[in-house]
C-alpha positions as a Python dict, from the first residue, in 0.01 Angstrom:
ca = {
    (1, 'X'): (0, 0, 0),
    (2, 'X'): (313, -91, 159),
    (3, 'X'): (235, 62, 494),
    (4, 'X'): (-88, -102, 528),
    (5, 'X'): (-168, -408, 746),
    (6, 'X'): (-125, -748, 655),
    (7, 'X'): (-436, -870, 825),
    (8, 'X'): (-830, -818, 641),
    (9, 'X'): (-1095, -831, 818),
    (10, 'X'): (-1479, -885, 729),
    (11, 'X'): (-1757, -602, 813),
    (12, 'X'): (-1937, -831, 1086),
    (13, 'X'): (-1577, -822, 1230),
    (14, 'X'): (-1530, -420, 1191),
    (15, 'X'): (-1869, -340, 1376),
    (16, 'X'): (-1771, -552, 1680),
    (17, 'X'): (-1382, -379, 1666),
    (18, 'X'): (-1599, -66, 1633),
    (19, 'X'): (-1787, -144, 1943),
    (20, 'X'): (-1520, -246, 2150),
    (21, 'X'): (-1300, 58, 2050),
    (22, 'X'): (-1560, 255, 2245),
    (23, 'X'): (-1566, 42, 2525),
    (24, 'X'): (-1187, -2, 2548),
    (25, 'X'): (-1127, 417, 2463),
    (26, 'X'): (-1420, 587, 2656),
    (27, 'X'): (-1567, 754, 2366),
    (28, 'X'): (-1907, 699, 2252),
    (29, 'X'): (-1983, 641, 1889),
    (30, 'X'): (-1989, 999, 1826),
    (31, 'X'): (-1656, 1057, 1920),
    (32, 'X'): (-1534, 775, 1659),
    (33, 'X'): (-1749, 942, 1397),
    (34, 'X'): (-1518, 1269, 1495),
    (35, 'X'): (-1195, 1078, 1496),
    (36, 'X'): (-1297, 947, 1144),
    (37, 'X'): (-1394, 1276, 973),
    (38, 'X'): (-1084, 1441, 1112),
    (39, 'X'): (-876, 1159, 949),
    (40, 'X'): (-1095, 1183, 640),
    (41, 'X'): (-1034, 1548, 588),
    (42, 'X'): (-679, 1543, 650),
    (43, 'X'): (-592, 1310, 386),
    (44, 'X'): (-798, 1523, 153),
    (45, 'X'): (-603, 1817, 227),
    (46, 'X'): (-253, 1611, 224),
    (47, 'X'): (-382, 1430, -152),
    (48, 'X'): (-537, 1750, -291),
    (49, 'X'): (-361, 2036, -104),
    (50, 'X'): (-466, 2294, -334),
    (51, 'X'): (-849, 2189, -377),
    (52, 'X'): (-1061, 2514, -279),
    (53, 'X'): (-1447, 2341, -410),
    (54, 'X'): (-1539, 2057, -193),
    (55, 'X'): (-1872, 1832, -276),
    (56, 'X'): (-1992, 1570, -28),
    (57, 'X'): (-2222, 1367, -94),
    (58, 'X'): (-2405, 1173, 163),
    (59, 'X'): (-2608, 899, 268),
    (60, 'X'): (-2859, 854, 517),
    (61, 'X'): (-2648, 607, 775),
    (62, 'X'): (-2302, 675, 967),
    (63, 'X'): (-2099, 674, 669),
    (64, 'X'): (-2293, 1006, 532),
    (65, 'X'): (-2232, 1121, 929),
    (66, 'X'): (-1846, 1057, 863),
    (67, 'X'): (-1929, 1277, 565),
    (68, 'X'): (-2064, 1573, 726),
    (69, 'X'): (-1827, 1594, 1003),
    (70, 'X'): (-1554, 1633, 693),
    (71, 'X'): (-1785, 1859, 583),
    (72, 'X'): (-1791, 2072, 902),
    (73, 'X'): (-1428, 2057, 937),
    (74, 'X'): (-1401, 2197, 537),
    (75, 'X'): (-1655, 2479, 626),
    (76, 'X'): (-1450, 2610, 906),
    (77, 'X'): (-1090, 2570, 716),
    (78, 'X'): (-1232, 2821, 475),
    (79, 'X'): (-1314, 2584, 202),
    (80, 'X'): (-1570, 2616, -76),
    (81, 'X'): (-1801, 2358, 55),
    (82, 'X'): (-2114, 2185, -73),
    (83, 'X'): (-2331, 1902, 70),
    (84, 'X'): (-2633, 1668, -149),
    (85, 'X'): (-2805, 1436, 103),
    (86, 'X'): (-2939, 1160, -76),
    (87, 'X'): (-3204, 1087, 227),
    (88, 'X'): (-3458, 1358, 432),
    (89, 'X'): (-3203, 1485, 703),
    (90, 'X'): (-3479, 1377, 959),
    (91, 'X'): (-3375, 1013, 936),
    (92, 'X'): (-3028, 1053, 1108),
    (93, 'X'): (-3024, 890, 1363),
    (94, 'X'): (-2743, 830, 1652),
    (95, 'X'): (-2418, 967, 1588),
    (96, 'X'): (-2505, 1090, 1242),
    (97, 'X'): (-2766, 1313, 1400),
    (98, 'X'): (-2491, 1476, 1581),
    (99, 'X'): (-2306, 1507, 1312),
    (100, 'X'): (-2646, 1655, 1134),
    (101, 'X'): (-2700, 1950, 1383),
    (102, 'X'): (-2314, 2014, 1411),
    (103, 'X'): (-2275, 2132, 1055),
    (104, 'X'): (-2590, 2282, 1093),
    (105, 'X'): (-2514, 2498, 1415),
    (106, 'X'): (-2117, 2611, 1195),
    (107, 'X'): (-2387, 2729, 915),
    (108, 'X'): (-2329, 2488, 688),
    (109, 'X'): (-2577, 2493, 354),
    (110, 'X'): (-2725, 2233, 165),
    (111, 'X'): (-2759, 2208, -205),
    (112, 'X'): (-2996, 1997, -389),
    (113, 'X'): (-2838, 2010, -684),
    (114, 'X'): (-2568, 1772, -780),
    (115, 'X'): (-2477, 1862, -1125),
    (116, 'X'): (-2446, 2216, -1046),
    (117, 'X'): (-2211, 2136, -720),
    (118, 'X'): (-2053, 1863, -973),
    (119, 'X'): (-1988, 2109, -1189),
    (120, 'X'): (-1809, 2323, -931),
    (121, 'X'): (-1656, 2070, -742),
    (122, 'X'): (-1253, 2024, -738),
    (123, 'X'): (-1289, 1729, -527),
    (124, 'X'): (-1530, 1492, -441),
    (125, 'X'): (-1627, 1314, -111),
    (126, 'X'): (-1818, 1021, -124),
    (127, 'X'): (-1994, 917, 205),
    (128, 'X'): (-2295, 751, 86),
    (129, 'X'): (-2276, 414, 178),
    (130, 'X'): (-2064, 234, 435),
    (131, 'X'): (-1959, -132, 471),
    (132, 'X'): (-2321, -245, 606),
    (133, 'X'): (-2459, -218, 240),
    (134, 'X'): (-2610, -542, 126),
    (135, 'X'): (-2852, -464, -120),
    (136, 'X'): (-2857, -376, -473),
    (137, 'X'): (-2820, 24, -557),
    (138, 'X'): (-3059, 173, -709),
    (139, 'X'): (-3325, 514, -751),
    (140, 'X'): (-3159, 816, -680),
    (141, 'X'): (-2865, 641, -512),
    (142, 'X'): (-2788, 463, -789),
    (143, 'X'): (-2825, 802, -1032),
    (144, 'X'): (-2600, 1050, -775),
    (145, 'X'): (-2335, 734, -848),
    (146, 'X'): (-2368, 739, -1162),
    (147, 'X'): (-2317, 1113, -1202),
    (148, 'X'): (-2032, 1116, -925),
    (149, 'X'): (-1838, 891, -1169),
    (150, 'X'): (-1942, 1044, -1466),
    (151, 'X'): (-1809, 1339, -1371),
    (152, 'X'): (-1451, 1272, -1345),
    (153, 'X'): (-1348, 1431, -1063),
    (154, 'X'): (-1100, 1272, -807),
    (155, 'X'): (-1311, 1121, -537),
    (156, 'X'): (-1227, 1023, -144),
    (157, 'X'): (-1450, 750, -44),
    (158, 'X'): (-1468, 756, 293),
    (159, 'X'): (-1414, 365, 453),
    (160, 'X'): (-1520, 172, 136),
    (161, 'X'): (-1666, 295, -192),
    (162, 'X'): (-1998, 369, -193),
    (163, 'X'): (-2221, 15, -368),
    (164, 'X'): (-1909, -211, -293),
    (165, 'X'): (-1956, -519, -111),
    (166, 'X'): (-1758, -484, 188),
    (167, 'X'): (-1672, -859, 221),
    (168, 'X'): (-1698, -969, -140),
    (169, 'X'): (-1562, -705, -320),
    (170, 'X'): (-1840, -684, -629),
    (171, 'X'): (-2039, -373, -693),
    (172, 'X'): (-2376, -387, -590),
    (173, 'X'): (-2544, -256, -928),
    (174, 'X'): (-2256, 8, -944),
    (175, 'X'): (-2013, 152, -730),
    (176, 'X'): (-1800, 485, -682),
    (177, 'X'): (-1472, 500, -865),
    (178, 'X'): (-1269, 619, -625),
    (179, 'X'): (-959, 754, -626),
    (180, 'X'): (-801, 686, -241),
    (181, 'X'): (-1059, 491, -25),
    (182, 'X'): (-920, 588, 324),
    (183, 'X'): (-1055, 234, 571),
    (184, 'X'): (-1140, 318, 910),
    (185, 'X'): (-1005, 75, 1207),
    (186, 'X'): (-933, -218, 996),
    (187, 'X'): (-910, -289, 638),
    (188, 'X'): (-1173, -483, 459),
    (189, 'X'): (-1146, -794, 266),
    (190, 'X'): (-1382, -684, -34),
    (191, 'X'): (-1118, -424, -97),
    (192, 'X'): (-840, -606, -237),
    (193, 'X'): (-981, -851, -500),
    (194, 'X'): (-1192, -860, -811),
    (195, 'X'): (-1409, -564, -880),
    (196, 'X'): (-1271, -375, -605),
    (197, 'X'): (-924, -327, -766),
    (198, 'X'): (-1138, -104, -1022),
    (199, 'X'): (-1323, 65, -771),
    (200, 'X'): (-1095, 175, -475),
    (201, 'X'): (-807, 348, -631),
    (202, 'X'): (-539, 402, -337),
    (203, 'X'): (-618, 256, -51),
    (204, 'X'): (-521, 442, 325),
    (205, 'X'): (-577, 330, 653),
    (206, 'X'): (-693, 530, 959),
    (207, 'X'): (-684, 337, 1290),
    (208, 'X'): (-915, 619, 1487),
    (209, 'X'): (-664, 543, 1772),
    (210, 'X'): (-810, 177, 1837),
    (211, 'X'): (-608, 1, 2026),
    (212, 'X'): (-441, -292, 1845),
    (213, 'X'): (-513, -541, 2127),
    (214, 'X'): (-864, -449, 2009),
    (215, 'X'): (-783, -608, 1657),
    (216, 'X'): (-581, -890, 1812),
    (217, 'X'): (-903, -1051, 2004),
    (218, 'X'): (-983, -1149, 1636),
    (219, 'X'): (-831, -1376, 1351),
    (220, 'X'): (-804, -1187, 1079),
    (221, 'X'): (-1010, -1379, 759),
    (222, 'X'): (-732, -1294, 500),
    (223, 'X'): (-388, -1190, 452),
    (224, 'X'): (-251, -935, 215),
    (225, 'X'): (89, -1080, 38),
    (226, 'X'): (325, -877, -195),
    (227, 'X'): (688, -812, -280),
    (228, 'X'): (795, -718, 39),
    (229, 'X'): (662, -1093, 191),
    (230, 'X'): (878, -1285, -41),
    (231, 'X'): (1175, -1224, 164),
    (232, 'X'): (1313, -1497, 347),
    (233, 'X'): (1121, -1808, 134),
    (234, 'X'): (1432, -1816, -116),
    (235, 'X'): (1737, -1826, 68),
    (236, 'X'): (2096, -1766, -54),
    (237, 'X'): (2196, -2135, -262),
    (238, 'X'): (2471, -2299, -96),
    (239, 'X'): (2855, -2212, -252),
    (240, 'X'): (2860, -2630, -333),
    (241, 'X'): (2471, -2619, -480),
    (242, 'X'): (2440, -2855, -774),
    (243, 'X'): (2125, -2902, -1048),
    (244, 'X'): (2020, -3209, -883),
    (245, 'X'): (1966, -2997, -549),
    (246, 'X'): (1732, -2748, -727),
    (247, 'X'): (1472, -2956, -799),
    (248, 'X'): (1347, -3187, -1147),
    (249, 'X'): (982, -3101, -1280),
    (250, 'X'): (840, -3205, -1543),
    (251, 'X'): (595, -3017, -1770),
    (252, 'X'): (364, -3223, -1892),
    (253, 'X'): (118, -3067, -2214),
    (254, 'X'): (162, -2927, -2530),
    (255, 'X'): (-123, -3120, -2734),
    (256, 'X'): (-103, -3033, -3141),
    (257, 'X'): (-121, -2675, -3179),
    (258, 'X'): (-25, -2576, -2847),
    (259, 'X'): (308, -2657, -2781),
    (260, 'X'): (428, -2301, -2680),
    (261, 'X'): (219, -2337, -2346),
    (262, 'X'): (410, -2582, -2217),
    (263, 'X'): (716, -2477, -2347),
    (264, 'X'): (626, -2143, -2152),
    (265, 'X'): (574, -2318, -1827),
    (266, 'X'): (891, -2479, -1810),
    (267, 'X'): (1098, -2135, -1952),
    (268, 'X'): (951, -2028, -1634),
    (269, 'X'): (1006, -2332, -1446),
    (270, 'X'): (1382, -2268, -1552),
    (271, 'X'): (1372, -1941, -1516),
    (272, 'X'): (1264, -1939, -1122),
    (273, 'X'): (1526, -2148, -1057),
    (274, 'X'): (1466, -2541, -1090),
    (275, 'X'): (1763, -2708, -1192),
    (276, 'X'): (1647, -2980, -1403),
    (277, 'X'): (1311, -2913, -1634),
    (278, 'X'): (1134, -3155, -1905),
    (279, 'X'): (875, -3103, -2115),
    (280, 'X'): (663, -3445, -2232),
    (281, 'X'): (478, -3312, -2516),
    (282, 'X'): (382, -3417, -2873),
    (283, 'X'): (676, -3613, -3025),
    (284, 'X'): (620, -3334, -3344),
    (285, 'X'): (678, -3053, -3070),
    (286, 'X'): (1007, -3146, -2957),
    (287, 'X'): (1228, -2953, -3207),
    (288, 'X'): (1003, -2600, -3138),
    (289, 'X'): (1048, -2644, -2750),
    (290, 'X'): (1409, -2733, -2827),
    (291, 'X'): (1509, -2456, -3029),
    (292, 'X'): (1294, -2235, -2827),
    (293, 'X'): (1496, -2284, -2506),
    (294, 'X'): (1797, -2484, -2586),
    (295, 'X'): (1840, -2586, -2131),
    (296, 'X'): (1517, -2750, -2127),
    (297, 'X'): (1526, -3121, -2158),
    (298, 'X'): (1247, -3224, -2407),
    (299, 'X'): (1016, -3586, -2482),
    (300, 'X'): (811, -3657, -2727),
    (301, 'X'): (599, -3894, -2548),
    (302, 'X'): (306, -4116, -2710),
    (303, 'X'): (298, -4418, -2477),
    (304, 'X'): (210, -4456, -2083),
    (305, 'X'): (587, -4626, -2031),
    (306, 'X'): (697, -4277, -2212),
    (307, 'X'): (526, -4045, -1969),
    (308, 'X'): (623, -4246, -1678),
    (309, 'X'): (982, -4258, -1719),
    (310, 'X'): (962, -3929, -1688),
    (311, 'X'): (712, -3841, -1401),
    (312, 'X'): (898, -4108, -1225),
    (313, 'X'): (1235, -3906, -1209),
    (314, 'X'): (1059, -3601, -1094),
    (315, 'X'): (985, -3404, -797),
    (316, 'X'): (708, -3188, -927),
    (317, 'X'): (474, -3278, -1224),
    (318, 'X'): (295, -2937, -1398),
    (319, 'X'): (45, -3077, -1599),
    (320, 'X'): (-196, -2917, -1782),
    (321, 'X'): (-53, -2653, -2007),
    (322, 'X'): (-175, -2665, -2344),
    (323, 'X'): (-272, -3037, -2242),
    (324, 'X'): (-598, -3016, -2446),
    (325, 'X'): (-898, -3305, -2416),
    (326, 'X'): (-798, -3545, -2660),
    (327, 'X'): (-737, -3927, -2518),
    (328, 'X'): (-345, -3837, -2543),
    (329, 'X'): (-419, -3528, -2290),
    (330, 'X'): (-601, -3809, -2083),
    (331, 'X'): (-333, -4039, -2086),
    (332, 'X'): (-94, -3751, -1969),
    (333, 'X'): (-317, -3639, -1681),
    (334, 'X'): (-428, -3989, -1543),
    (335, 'X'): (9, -4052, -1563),
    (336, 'X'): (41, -3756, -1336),
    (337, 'X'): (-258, -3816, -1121),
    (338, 'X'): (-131, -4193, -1061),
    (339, 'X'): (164, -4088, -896),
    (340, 'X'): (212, -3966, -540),
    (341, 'X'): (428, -3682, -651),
    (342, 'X'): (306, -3327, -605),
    (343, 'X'): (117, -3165, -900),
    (344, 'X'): (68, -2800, -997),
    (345, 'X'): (-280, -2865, -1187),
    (346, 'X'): (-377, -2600, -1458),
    (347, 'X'): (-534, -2521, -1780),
    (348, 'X'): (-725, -2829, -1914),
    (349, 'X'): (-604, -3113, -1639),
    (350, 'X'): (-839, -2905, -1404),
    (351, 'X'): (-1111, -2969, -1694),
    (352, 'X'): (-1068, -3280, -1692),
    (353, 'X'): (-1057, -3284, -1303),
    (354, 'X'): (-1388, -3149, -1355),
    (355, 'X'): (-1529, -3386, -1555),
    (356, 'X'): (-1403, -3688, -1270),
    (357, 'X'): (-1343, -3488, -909),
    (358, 'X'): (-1118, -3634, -693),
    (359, 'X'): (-922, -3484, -353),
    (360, 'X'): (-578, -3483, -266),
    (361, 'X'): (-344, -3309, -31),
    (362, 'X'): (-9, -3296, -263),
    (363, 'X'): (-134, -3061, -532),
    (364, 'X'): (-178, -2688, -570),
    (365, 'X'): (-481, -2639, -798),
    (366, 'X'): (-435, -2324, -1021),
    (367, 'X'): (-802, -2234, -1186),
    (368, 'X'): (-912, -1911, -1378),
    (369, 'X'): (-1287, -1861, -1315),
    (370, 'X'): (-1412, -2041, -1633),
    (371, 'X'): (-1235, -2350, -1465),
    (372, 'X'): (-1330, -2224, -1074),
    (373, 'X'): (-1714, -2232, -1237),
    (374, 'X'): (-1666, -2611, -1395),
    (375, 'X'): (-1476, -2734, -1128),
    (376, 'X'): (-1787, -2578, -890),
    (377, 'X'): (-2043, -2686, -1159),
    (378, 'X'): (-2115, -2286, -1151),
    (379, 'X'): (-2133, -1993, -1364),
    (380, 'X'): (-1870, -1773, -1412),
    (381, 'X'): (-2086, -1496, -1243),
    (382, 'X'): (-2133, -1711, -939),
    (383, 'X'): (-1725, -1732, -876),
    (384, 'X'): (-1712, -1361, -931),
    (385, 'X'): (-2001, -1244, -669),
    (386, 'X'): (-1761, -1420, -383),
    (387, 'X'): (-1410, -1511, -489),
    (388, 'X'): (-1390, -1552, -104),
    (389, 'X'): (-1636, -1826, -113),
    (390, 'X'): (-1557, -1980, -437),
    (391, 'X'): (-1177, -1996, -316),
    (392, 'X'): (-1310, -2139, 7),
    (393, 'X'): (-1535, -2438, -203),
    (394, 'X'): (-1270, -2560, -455),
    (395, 'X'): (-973, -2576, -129),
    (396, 'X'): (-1245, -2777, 40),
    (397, 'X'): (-1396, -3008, -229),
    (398, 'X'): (-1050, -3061, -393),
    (399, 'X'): (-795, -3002, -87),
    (400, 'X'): (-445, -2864, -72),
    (401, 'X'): (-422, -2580, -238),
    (402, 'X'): (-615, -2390, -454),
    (403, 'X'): (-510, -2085, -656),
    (404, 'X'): (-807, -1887, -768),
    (405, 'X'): (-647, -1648, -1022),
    (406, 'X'): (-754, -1338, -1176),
    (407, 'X'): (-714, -933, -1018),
    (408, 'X'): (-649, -970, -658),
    (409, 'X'): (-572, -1386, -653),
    (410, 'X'): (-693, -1547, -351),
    (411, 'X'): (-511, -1835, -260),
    (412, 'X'): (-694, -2100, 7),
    (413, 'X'): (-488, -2375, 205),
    (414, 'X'): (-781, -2506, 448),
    (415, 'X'): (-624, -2433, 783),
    (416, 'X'): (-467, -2048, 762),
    (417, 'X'): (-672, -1719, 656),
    (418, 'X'): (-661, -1665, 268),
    (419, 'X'): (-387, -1522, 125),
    (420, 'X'): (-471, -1200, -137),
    (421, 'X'): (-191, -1108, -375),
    (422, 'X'): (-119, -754, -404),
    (423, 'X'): (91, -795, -729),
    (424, 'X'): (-41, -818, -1081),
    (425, 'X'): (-202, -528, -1344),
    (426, 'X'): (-456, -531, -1652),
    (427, 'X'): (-152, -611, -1872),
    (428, 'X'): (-121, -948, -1788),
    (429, 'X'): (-467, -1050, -1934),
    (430, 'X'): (-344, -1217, -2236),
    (431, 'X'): (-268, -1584, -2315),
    (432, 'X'): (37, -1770, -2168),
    (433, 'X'): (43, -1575, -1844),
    (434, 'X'): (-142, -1906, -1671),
    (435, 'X'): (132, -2126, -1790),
    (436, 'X'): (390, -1888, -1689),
    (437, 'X'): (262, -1908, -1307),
    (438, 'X'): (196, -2273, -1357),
    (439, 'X'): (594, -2276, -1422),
    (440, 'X'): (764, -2011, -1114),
    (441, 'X'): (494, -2198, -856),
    (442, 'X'): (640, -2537, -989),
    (443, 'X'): (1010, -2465, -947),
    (444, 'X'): (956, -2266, -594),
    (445, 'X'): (817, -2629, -498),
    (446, 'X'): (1096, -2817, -634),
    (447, 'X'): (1325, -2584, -464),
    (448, 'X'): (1204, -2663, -118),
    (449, 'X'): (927, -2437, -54),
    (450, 'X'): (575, -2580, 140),
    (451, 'X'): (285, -2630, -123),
    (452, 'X'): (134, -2324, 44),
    (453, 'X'): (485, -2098, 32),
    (454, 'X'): (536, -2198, -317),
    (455, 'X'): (149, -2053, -445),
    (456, 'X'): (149, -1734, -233),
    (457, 'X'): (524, -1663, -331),
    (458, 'X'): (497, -1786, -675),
    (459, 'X'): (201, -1616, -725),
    (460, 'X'): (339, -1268, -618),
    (461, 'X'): (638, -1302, -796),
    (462, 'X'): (426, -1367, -1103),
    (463, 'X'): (230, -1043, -1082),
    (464, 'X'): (525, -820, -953),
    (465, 'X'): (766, -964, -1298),
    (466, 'X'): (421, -853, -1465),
    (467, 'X'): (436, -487, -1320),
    (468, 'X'): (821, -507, -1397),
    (469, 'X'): (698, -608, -1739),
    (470, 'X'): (458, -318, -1744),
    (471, 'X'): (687, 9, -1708),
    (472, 'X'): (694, -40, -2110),
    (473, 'X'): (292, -56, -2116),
    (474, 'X'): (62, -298, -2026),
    (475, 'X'): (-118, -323, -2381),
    (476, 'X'): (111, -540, -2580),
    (477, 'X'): (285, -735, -2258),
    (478, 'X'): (339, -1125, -2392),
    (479, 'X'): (376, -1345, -2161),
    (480, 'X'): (770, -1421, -2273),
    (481, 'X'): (794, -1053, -2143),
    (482, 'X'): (805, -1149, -1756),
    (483, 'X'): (1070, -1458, -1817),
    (484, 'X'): (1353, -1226, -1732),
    (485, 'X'): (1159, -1037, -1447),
    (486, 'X'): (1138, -1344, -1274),
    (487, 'X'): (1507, -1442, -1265),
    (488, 'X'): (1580, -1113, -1119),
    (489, 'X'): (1272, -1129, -844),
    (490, 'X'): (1370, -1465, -746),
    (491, 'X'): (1709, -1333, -693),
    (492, 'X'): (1648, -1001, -523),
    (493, 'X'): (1363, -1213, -282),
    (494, 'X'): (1616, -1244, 10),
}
């Protein structure tokens, strides 16, 4: 996805660039429909070269018109070709009528079976539903995805995977698998996060030819940021740098039983590059962090005057690593809270933010979607039908900046669009990972970095040590595993 656009955009936003392309280019809807098709079947013949059996399956709308000009354009190349319309042909309408009576008039056949052409098929074209679906899937829809997926073959969806949520990214009921989802004019924001990083495979765009002043009459609604965006936040130390010009946090958590999340979080910390880093934890905890990681300063801390020494010499506080609920956890969060020094809030501080919501500007908030749903007073399944939204509700009831983790992290600042990370695989869903982010975001913020810089790069660092991490596997990846993938990321970032 390197070559892709930064900028997402949401469908509302696509049908007007869609509209406007015509006006702007002189073609009329049908000539887009072309342009798409031809880009469509190119990229199946580049991906799958030496393919012969081609099944397209199509809907009733535009997308299953994009669909049968591929299919026209396979017919005449001397392809193997096979079409199953999910809808009566007679309800094409517009440009997909066109499209209709085009493959008809190059003798193209139907079939009405789709587990013979299944069967057959080498490749598979899905152009069943486009990005107007809003609906649940279901009938014979709902079956031909089924048995599309079932059937194992690589699949092209053609602008978003059929039963995906073009702005939210869930699957309406189901959705294709895909294995390249080729975007037409603009890239979609329901995409890049949650479900959708199951569902679209590769993703490929194909501009049609629209003009980009045609894209630039509209602010895009989010922002794609990966490896290659890190580059110029972390710039070269000075030859006279000392520790005290890297930055002091201070890790507070580690309640009995769980001191190696904090100890984790300021390895991190350390490791990304701040030059001073203390753990208050537990007074019994002290010689496990110690021997641990011998560089990292380490408290025992029981009393308020204890955990206030230490915020006070500070420059960022990360609490909430293996902070727990207990009134020592409370004491340690209401210490942080008190002070007007910026906090990286995670773990169980945000459940106890929960439990008494306040806002503030000079914190980054860092939830999963258990803690998204408390801090929402949601379900879990409400944060995962919009991340968008639920991003977009915790930046605005809690302000500064809120972190909404999980595959595709969306990261919300209030003002600018929000940011999607790119970065990041399966492997990293296993414990500690939370405190290790809670760690590189805290030392990119003592470093110098803006609250918002220090979540979007500290959150792609993150996920790219974690697919440095994962050339060994991704079953099995600890969260220790991406300590020394960090120090080389932050490292190689300018």
């Amino acid at each position: 996805m390197a070559n892709l656009p930064r900028e997402l955009y949401t469908a509302a936003q696509v049908r007007q660039f869609d509209q406007r392309a015509i006006e702007v280019m002189g073609v009329d809807s049908y000539g887009l429909m072309l342009r798409a098709g031809q880009a469509a079947f190119s990229s199946l013949r580049n991906r799958w070269p030496f393919a012969q059996r081609v099944l397209i399956v199509c809907g009733a709308g535009n997308n299953g018109g994009d669909g049968l000009v591929v299919a026209r354009l396979a017919h005449d190349s001397g392809l193997d070709v096979s079409v199953v319309l999910l809808a009566d042909a007679n309800k094409f309408t517009g440009a997909a009528a066109n499209a209709w009576r085009d493959y008809r008039a190059a003798s193209g056949v139907v079939s009405d079976n789709l587990a013979g052409a299944l069967a057959q098929a080498e490749v598979v074209v899905d152009a069943i539903f486009g990005i107007g679906l809003d609906r649940p899937v279901k009938d014979n829809e709902y079956a031909a995805i089924k048995s599309v997926n079932d059937s194992r073959r690589p699949i092209l969806a053609l602008d978003i995977p059929s039963g995906l949520h073009a702005d939210r990214g869930v699957a309406l009921g189901i959705a294709v698998n895909a294995t390249l989802t080729l975007s037409f004019i603009a890239l979609k924001q329901g995409l890049f996060t949650g479900q959708a990083r199951h569902h679209c495979g590769e993703v490929r765009l194909a501009d049609l030819g629209v003009p980009a002043q045609v894209l630039a009459e509209t602010q895009a609604t989010a922002l794609r940021f990966g490896v290659a965006d890190i580059r110029g936040h972390l710039a070269p130390r000075s030859r006279v740098a000392h520790k005290g010009d890297n930055g002091f946090v201070a890790v507070l958590g580690g309640d009995e039983g769980m001191a190696g999340a904090a100890c984790l979080a300021g390895m991190a910390a350390a490791r990304a590059g701040a030059g001073w880093v203390c753990v208050a934890t537990q007074p019994a905890h002290v010689a496990v962090v110690v021997a641990q990681q011998p560089e990292l300063l380490c408290r025992g801390v029981t009393q308020r005057s204890d955990v206030q020494a230490i915020v006070a010499r500070a420059d960022v506080i990360a609490v909430g690593p293996g902070l727990g609920k207990s009134a020592w956890s409370q004491l340690l969060w209401n210490c942080a809270y008190d002070t007007a020094t910026p906090l990286i809030v995670d773990a169980d501080a945000l459940n106890l933010l929960a439990v008494d919501p306040a806002r503030r500007d000079n914190w980054i908030l860092t939830p999963h979607p258990g803690e998204a749903a408390r801090l929402l007073q949601c379900d879990v399944a409400s944060i995962e039908q919009d991340r968008y939204a639920a991003v977009t509700a915790l930046q605005q009831r809690y302000g500064g900046v809120c972190v909404l983790k999980g595959a595709g992290t969306l990261i919300a600042n209030g003002r600018d669009p929000i940011v999607v990370i790119e970065t990041g695989n399966p492997g990293m869903a296993s414990g500690g990972m939370g405190d290790v982010l809670t760690g590189v975001i805290a030392a990119l913020l003592a470093q110098g970095l803006s609250l918002s810089a220090a979540a979007n790069v500290g959150a792609a660092l993150h996920g790219a040590a974690g697919d440095a991490a994962a050339v060994d596997g991704e079953r099995g990846m600890l969260a220790s595993d991406l300590l020394p993938k960090i120090r080389r990321l932050v490292n190689a970032a300018p």
